[in-house]
C-alpha positions as CSV (number, residue, x, y, z in Angstrom):
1,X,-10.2,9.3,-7.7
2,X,-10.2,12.2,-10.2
3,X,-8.0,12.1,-13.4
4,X,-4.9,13.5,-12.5
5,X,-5.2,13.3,-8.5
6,X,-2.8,15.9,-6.7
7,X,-2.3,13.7,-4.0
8,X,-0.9,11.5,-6.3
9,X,1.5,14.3,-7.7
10,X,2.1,15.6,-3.9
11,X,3.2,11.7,-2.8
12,X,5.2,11.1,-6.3
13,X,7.4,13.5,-8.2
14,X,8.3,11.4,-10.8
15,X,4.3,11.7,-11.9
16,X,4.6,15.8,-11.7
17,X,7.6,15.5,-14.0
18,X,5.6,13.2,-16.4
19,X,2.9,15.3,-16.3
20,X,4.6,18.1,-17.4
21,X,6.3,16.0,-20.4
22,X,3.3,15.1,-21.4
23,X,2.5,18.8,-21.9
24,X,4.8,19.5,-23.9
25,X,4.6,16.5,-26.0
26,X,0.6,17.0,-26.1
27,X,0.9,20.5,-27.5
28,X,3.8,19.8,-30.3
29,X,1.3,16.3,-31.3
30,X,-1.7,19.1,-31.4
31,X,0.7,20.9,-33.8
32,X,1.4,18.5,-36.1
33,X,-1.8,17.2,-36.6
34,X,-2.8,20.5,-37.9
35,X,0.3,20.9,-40.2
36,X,-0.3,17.0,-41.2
37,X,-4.1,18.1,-42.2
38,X,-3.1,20.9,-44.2
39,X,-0.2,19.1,-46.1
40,X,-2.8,16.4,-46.9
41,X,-5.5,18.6,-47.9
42,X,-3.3,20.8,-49.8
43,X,-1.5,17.9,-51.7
44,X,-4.8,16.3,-52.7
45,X,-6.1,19.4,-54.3
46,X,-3.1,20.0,-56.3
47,X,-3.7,16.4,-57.7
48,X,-7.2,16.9,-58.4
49,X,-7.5,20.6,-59.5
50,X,-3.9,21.5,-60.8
51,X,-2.8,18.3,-61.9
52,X,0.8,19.2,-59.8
53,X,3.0,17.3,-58.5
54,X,3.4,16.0,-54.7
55,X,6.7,16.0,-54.1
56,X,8.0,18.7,-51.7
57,X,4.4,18.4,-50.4
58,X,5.2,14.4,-49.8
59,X,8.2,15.0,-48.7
60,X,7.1,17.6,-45.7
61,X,4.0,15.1,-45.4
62,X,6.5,12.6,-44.6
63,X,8.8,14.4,-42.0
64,X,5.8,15.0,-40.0
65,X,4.8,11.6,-39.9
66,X,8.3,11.2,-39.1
67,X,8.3,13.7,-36.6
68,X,4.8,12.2,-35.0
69,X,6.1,8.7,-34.8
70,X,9.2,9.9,-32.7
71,X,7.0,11.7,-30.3
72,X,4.8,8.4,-29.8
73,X,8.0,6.9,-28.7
74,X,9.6,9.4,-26.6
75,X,5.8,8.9,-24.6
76,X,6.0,5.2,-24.1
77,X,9.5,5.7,-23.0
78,X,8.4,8.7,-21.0
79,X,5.2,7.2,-19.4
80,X,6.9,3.8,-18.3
81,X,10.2,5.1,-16.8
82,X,7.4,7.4,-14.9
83,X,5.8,4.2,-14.3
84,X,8.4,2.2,-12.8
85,X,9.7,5.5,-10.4
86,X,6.5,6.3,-8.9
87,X,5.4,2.1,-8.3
88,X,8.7,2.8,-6.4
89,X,8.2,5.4,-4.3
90,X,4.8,4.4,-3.4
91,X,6.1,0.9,-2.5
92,X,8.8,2.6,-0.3
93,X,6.1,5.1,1.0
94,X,3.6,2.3,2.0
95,X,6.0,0.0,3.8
96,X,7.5,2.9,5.8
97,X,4.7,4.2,6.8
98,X,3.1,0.8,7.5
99,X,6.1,0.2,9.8
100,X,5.8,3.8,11.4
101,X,1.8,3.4,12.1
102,X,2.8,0.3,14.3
103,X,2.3,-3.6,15.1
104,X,-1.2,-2.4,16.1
105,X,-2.5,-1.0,12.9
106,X,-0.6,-3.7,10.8
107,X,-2.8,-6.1,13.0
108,X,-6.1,-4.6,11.6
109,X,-5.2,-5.1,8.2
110,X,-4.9,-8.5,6.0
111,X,-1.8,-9.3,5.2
112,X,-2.8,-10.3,1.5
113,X,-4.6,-7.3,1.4
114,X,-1.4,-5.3,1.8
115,X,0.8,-7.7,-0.6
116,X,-1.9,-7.5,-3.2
117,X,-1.5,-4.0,-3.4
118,X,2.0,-3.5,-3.2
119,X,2.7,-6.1,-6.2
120,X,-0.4,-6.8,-8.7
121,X,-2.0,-3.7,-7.5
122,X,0.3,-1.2,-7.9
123,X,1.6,-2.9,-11.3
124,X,-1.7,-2.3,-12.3
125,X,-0.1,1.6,-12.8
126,X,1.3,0.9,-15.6
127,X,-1.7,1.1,-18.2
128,X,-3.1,4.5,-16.1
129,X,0.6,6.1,-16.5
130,X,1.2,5.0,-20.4
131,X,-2.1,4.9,-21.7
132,X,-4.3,6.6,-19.8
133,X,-2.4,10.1,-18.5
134,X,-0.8,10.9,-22.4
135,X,-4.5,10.3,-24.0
136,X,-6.1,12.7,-21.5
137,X,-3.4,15.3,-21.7
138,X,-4.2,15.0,-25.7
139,X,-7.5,15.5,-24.7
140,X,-7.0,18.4,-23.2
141,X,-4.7,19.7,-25.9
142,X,-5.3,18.7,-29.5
143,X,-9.5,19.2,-29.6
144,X,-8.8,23.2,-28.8
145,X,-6.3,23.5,-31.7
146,X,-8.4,21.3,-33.9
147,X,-11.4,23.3,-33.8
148,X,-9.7,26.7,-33.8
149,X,-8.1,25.9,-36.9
150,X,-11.2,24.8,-38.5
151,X,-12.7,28.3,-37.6
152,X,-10.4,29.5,-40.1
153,X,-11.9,28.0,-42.8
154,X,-15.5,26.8,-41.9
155,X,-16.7,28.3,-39.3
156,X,-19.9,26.0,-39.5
157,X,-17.5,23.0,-39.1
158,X,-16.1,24.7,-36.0
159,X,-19.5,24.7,-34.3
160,X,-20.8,21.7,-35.2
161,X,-17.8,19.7,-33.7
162,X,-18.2,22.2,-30.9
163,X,-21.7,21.4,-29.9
164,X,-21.3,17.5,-30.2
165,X,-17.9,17.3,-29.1
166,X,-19.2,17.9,-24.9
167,X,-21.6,14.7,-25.1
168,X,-18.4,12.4,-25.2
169,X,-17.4,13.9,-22.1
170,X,-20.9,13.6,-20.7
171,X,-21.3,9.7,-21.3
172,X,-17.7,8.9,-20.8
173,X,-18.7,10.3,-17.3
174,X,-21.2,8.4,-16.5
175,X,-19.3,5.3,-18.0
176,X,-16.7,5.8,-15.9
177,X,-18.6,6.4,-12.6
178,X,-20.2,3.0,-13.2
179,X,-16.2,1.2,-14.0
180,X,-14.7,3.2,-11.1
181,X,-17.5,0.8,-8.7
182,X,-16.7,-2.5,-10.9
183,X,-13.0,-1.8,-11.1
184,X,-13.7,-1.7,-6.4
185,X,-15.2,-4.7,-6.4
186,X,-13.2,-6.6,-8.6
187,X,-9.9,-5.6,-6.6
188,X,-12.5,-6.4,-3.3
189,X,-12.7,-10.0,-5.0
190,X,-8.6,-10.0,-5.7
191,X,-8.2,-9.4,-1.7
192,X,-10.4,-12.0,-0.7
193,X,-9.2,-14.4,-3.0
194,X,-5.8,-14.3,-2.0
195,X,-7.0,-13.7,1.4
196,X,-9.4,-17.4,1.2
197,X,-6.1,-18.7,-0.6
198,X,-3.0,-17.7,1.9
199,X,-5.1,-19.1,4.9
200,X,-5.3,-22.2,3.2
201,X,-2.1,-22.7,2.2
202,X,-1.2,-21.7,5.5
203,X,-3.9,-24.3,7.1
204,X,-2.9,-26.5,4.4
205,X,-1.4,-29.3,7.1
206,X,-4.0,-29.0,9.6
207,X,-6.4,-29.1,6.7
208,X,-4.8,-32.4,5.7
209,X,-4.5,-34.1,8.7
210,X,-8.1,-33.5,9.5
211,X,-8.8,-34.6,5.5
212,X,-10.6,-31.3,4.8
213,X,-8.1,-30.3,2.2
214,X,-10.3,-31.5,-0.8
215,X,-13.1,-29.3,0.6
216,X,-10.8,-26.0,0.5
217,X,-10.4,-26.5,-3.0
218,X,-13.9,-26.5,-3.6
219,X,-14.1,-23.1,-1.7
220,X,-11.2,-21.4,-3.8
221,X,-12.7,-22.8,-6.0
222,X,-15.9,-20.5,-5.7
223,X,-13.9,-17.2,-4.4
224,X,-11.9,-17.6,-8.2
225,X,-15.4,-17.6,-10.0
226,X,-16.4,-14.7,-8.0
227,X,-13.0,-12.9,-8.8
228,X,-13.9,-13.9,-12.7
229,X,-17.4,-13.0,-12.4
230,X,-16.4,-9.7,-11.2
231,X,-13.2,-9.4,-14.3
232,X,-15.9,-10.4,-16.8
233,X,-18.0,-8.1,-15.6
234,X,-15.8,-5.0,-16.1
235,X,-15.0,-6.3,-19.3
236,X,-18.0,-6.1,-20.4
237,X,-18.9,-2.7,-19.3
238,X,-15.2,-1.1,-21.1
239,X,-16.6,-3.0,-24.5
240,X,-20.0,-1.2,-24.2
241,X,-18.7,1.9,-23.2
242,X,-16.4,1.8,-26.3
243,X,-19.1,1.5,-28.5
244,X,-21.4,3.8,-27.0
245,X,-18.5,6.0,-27.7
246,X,-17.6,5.3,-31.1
247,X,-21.1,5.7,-32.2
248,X,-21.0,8.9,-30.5
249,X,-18.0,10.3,-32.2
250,X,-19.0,8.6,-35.6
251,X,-22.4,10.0,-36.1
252,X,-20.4,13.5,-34.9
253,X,-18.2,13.0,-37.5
254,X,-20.9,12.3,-40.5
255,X,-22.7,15.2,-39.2
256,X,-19.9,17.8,-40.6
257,X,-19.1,15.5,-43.2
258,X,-22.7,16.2,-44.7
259,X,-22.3,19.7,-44.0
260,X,-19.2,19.9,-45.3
261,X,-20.3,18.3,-48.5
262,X,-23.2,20.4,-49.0
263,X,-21.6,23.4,-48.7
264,X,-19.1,22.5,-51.3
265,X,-21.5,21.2,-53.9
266,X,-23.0,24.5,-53.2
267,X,-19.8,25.7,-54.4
268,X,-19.9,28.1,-51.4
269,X,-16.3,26.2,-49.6
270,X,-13.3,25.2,-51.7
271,X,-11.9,21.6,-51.9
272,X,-8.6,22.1,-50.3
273,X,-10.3,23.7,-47.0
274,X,-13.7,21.1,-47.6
275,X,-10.8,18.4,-47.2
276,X,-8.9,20.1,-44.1
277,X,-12.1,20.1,-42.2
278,X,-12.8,16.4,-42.7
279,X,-9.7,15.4,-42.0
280,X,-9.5,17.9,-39.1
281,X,-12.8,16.3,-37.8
282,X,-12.1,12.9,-36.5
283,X,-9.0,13.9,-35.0
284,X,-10.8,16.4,-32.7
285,X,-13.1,13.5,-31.6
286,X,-10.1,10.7,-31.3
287,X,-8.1,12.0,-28.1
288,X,-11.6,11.9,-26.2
289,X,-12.7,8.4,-27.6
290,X,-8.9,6.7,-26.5
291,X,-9.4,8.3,-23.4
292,X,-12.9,6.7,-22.4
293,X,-10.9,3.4,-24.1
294,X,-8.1,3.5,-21.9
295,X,-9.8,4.7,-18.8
296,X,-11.0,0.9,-18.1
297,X,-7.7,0.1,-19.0
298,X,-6.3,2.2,-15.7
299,X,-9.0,1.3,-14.0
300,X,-7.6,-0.9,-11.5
301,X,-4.7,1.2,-11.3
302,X,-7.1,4.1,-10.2
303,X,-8.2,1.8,-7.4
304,X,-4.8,0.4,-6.2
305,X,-4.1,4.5,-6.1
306,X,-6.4,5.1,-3.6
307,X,-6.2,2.3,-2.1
308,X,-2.4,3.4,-1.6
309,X,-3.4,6.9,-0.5
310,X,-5.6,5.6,1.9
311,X,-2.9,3.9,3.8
312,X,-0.3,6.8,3.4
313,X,-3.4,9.3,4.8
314,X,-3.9,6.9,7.8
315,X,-2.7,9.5,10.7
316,X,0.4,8.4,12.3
317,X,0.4,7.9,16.2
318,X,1.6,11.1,18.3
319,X,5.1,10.8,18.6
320,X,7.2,13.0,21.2
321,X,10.7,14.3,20.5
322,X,12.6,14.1,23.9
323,X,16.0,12.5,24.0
324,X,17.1,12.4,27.2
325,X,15.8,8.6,27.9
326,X,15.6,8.0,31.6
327,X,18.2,4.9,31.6
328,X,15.9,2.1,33.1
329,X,19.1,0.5,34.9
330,X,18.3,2.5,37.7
331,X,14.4,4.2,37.0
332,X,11.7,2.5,37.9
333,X,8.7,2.5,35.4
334,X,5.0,2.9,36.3
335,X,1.8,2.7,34.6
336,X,-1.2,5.0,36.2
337,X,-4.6,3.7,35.3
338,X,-3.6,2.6,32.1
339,X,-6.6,2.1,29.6
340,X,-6.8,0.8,26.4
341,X,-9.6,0.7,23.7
342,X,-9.3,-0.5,20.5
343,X,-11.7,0.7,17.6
344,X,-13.5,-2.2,16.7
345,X,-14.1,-3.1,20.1
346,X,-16.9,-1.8,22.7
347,X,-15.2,-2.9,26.3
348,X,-11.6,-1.9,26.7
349,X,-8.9,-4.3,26.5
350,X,-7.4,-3.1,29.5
351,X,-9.2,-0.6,32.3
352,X,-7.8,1.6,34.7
353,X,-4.1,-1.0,35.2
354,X,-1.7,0.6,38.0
355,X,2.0,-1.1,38.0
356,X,5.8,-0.5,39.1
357,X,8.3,-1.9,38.1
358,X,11.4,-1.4,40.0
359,X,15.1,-2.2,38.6
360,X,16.0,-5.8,38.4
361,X,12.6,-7.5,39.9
362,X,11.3,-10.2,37.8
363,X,7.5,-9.4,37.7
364,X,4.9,-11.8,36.5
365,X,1.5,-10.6,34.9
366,X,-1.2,-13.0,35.2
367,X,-5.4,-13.7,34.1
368,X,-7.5,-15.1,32.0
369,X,-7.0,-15.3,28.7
370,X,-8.3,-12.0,26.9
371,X,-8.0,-9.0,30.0
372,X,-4.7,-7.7,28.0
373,X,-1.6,-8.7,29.7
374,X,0.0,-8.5,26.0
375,X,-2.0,-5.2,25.1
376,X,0.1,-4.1,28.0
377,X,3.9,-4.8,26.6
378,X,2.1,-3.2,23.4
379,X,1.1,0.0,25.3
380,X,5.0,0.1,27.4
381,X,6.6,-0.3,24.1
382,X,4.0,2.7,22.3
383,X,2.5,0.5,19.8
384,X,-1.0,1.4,21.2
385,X,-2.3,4.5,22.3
386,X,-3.4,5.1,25.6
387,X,-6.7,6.2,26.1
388,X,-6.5,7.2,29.8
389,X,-3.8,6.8,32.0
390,X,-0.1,7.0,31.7
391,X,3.2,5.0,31.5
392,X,5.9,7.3,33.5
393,X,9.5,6.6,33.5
394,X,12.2,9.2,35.5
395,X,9.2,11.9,36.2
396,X,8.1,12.1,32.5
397,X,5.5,10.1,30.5
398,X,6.7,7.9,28.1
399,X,4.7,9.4,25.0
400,X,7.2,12.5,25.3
401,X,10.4,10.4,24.3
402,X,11.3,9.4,21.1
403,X,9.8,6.1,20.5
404,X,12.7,4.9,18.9
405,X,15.3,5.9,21.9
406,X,12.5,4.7,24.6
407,X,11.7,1.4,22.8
408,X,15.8,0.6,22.7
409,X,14.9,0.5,26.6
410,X,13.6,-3.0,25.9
411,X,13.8,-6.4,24.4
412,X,10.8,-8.1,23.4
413,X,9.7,-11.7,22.6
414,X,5.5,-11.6,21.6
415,X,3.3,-14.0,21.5
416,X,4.1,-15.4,18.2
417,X,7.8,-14.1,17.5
418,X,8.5,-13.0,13.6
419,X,11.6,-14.8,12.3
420,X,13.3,-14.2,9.0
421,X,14.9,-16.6,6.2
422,X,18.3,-17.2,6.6
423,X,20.0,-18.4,9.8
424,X,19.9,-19.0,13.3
425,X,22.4,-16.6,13.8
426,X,20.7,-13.7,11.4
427,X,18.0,-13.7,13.0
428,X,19.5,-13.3,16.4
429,X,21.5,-10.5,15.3
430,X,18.6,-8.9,14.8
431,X,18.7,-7.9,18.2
432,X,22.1,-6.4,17.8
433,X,23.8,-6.4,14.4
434,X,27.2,-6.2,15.4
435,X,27.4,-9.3,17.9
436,X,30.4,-11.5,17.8
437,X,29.7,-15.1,16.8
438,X,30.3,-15.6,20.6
439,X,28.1,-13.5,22.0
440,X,25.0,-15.2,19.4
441,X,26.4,-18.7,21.1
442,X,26.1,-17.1,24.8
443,X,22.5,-15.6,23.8
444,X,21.4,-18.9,22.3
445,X,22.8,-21.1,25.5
446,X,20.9,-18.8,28.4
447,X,17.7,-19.1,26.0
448,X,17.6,-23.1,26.0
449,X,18.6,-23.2,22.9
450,X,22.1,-25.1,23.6
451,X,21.0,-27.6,20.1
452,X,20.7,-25.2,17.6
453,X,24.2,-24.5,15.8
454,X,24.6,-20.9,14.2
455,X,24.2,-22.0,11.0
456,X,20.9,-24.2,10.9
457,X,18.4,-22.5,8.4
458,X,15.2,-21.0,9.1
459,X,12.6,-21.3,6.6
460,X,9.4,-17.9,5.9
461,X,7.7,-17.1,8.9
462,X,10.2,-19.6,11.1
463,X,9.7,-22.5,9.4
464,X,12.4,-25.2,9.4
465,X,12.6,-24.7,13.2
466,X,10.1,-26.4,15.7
467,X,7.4,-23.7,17.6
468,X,9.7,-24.4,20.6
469,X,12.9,-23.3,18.8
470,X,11.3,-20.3,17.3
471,X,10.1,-19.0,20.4
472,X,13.9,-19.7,22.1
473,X,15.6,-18.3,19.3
474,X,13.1,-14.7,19.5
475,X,14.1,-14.8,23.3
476,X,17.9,-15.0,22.5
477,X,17.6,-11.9,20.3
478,X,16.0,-10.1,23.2
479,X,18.6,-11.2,25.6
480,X,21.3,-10.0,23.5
481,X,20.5,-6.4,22.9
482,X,21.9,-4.3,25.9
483,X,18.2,-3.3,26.5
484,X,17.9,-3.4,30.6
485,X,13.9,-4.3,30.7
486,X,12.6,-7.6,29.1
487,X,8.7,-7.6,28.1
488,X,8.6,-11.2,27.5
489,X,4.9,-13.0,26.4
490,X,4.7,-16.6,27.4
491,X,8.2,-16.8,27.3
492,X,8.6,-20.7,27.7
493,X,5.4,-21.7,26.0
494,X,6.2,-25.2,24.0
495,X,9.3,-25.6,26.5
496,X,9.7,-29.1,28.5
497,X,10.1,-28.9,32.4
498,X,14.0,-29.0,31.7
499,X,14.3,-26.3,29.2
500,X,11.9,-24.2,31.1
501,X,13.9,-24.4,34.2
502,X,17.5,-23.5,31.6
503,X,15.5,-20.3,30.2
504,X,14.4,-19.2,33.9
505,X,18.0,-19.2,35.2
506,X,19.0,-17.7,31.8
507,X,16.8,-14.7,32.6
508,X,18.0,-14.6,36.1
509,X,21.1,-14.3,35.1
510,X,21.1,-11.3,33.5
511,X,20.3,-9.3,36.6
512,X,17.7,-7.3,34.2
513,X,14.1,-6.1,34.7
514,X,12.2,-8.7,33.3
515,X,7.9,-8.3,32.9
516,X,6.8,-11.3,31.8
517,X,3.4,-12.7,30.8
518,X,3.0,-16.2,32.2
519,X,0.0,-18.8,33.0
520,X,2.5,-21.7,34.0
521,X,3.2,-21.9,37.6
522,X,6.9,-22.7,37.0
523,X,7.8,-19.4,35.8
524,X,4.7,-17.6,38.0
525,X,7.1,-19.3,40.7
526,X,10.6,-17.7,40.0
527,X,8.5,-14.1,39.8
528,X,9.6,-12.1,42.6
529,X,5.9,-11.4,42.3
530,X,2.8,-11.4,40.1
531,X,0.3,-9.2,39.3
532,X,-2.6,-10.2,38.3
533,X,-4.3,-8.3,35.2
534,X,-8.3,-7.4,34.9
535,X,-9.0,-7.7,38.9
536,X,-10.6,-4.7,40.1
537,X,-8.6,-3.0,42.8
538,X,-10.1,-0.6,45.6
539,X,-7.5,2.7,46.0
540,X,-6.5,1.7,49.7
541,X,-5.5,-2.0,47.7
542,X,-3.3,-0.4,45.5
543,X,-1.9,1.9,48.5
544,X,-0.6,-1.4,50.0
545,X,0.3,-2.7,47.3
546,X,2.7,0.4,46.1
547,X,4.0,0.4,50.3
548,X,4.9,-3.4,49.7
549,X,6.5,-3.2,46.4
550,X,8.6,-0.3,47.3
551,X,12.6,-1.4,47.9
């Protein structure tokens, strides 16, 4: 990532804003270094050679210091409200367009991965923001005003801190090249530490029933000394950097200061500008030197950046615009040779699939495990992209709707439903916010779930409730959206023969379209008909097959 990245700026108006503060703070600090140099210098030779008094010199002297001090603050305060809006909008950013790239991409990427950088990685802003940025706009501001003054009294001077004043620069580049790989890998050890550690917390009761708990801890054990290994590491890099740095900018520094002195034992500069240069001098050097300082500071806040900016540059899915939804009540749907690929695959998940579904049949899709029956709901619902093929509803193909009209065509239950904290009843109204309390009850009673009351809490990720309940509670918020097609995955997996039997007359009940993905031959049984997924078909097959299904 470069300094100032104009992606960055592009996602983040709060930092252009900043920026340009920073600016204008930058040039009035420039300023009043100068006009503090000169004040000194001009004060000291009055003492020395005249014998004067300080005291209106003093008091200026003092108002600048003043003056410098209150633009050091209105920085901070500048840099960390910046801060604090742009972790903001990126965190807004991220999550919306993690939610608009889809179940599918969200599935490629670890979930630590994602919360790691949308807490401790994105905090990790904060030095790059209120260190880093102010110090490089400095940089940029107070070394060109520094030296030009100095041409007005020692020309020499000028040029000497002009020659040696690039090879900071030079090394802090190459310094910073070698952080900008440590600073990866140590946010590369962050993920998979709290990768290693969420899975095992997560495990942690089938870890302790099997007693392999102790040896996890080992194991986290060794991903944390990696992680610490890889902090040190940086560390020691920003310490050496630093004093490859100072050396740098002190040996720059003596270099005029012998000049300086010669030249005024020569008798050919005068003590008043002899003492503006040197104090002139280190101050050229300084904004550079805290920049290389506080670059290893921001340096993980450089890397959560572009970690962020890769996820915001991800290309969305193709999205069409139509809004006249064919109304599935009465439309039959159909998917034409239907194939999908994921990337990180070489076979396709599903190859050349051919289905309709007519109003109000309950259809049953069936295989082995693995030939994508549930990549199927996924590519109905547009949360994968068809590589060949089509899913046509009313004459038109489904990618030319809105996805968020054509996907409030159906109710879903996956494989493993997603439940929130809070209640029973929240989470059914997911599925429609505005339900009565009577309506949840009615939802809840066709879905088997007859036990639960409204009330009873559910824990993170469904917890509280048993895998049965979970998966009955998900299929009562599908049942009470209006939605007239159900893409239900193993609806009654974790069901007894009784509640099985309650959820099947529940579903046939609602007189709806219902595709369902089922291996047990109860519910393959109250299918008006099954179709079985990853069996190769010859054309005149499907033609009886489409003359059979046909009402």
């Amino acid at each position: 990532m470069r300094p100032v990245d104009p992606r960055l700026l592009r996602r983040a108006r709060p930092a252009r804003v900043f920026l340009a503060g920073s600016v204008l703070i930058g040039v009035a600090t420039g300023l009043l270094v100068i006009v503090q140099a000169v004040l000194l210098a001009r004060g000291i030779s009055d003492v020395v050679l005249r014998d004067a008094g300080v005291g209106p010199v003093a008091w200026m002297l003092a108002a600048v210091i003043a003056v410098r001090a209150g633009l050091v603050w209105l920085q901070e305060v500048v840099a960390q409200r910046a801060s604090a809006a742009v972790k903001s909008t990126l965190r807004r950013q991220v999550l919306e367009h993690s939610l608009k790239l889809g179940p599918a991409w969200l599935s490629g990427e670890r979930s630590s991965r994602l919360t790691t950088l949308l807490t401790k990685g994105l905090d990790d802003l904060d030095p790059y923001f209120a260190r880093y940025l102010p110090q490089l706009v400095l940089a940029a501001t107070v070394p060109a005003g520094v030296i030009g003054w100095m041409a007005t009294g020692d020309l020499i001077a000028a040029g000497t801190v002009l020659v040696t004043l690039p090879l900071i620069p030079v090394f802090m580049a190459l310094v910073g090249w070698a952080t900008q790989a440590h600073s990866r890998r140590r946010q590369r050890a962050l993920e998979v530490l709290a990768h290693h550690f969420a899975d095992v917390v997560s495990g942690l009761p089938t870890l302790k029933l099997f007693g392999r708990a102790k040896v996890q801890a080992s194991a986290v054990r060794r991903v944390t000394d990696k992680h610490r290994a890889a902090s040190m590491s940086t560390l020691r890099l920003a310490f050496m950097s630093s004093m490859v740095l100072e050396l740098l900018a002190s040996i720059s520094v003596a270099l005029v200061a012998v000049g300086v002195g010669l030249r005024l034992v020569e008798g050919r500069l005068g003590l008043e500008t002899a003492l503006m240069v040197l104090i002139l001098a280190p101050e050229a050097y300084l904004p550079l030197r805290q920049v290389g300082a506080q670059f290893h500071a921001s340096a993980d806040g450089v890397a959560a950046a572009e970690e962020v900016l890769r996820v915001l540059e991800t290309p969305l899915p193709v999205a069409g615009e139509r809004a006249d939804v064919p109304d599935l009540r009465r439309t039959p749907l159909y998917l034409h040779d239907v194939t999908v690929r994921y990337p990180d695959r070489s076979e396709p998940a599903v190859e050349g699939f051919d289905l309709e579904l007519w109003p109000g049949e309950v259809v049953a899709l069936t295989g082995r495990s693995g030939v994508g029956k549930s990549t199927l709901l996924a590519a109905i619902l547009g949360f994968v992209t068809v590589e060949r093929g089509v899913v046509v509803a009313g004459g038109s193909a489904a990618d030319e709707f809105d996805p968020v009209l054509w996907r409030r065509q159906f109710g879903w239950v996956p494989q493993r439903p997603g439940l929130r904290v809070g209640t029973v009843a929240d989470n059914v109204r997911l599925g429609r916010p505005d339900a009565a309390d009577s309506q949840v009850r009615q939802a809840l009673d066709a879905a088997g779930a007859a036990e639960l009351a409204l009330d009873t809490p559910v824990g993170e990720q469904g917890r509280l409730l048993s895998g049965g309940q979970q998966r009955r509670v998900a299929l009562a918020r599908a049942l009470i959206t209006e939605a007239p097609v159900l893409l239900l995955d193993e609806p009654t997996a974790g069901l007894d023969a009784d509640t099985e039997a309650t959820v099947i007359a529940g579903l046939r009940g609602t007189g709806r379209t219902v595709l369902l993905v089922a291996h047990r031959p109860t519910l393959l049984a109250a299918a008006d008909r099954t179709v079985e997924v990853g069996a190769r078909k010859s054309p005149i097959d499907r033609l009886v097959e489409r003359e059979l299904v046909t009402p």
